[in-house]
N, C-alpha and C positions, 0 to 999 in steps of 0.2 A: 504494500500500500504506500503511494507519495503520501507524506505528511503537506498539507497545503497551508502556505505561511500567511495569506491573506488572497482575496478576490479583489479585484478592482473590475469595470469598467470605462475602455477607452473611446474617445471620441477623438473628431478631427478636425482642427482648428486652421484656417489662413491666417489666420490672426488673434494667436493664443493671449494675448493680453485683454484682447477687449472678448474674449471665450471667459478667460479667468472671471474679469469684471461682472459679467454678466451672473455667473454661478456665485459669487461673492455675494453679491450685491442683491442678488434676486432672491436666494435660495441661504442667506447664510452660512454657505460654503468657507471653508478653514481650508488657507495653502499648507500641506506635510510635505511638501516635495517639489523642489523647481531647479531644471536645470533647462539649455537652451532648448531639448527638445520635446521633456515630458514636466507636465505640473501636475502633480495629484491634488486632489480636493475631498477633506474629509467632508461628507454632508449627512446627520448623525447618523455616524457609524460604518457609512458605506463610503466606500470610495471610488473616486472617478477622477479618469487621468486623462488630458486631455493634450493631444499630439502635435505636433506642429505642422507646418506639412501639407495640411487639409486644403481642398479647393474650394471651398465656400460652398457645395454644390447642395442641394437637398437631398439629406438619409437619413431612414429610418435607423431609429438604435437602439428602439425596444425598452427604453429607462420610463421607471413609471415614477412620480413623486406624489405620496401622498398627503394633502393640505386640509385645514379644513374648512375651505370654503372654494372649489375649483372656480367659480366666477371671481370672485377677487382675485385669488390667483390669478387667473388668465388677465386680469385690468393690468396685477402687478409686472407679469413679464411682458407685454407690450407697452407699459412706459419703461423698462428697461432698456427694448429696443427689442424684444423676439416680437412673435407673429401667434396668435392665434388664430389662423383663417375660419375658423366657424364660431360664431358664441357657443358657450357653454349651454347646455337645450336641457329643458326637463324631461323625463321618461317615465312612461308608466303612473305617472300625478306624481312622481319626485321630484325632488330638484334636482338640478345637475349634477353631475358626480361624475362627470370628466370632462376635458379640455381638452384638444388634441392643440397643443403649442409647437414652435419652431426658433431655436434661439439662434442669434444675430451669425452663427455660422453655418445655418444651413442643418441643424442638427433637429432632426424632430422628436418629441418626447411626447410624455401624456403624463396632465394633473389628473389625478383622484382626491376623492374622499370617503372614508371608511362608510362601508354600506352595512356594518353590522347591525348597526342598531336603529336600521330603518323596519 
């Protein structure tokens, strides 16, 4: 059996500083790691390293973040400078409980919120 020292997921930046900015600033993201080509970002507990390198292009990455309110959320990361290209929409007579965002590198993600105790 490998012993596994930690998991991270990576993402792909043209422009790892205003990448960092945005996970910093939006999400409360903590820099553990920066050199010229990789900066990890604790954001609690999990982490995400974000590459250099990237073409700005739009890709999925499968990172889910869960908040608890996905319409705020989504207000929050498009005055940061991501994209939500749909409002957050109610289902089912809930309120929304997901976002499909895009942050300022072309990187798309999805807000949630805990459906347990609906």
């Amino acid at each position: 059996m490998i012993e596994v020292e930690k998991i991270k997921y990576t993402i792909w930046a043209a422009d790892t500083d205003r990448a960092v900015r945005f996970y910093t600033d939006t999400f409360g993201a903590e820099v553990v790691k920066q050199n010229p080509h990789i900066t990890e970002l604790d954001i609690v507990g999990g982490l995400l390293s974000i590459h250099s390198g990237g073409e700005g292009k739009k890709t999925w990455t499968g990172i889910t973040l869960q908040v608890a309110d996905v319409v705020v959320g989504a207000k929050e990361v498009m005055a940061a400078g991501g994209q939500c290209p749909r409002e957050p929409q109610p289902e089912d007579g809930e309120p929304p409980h997901l976002a499909m965002c895009i942050d300022p590198e072309g990187n798309e993600f999805m807000l949630t919120r805990d459906r347990s105790g609906d």
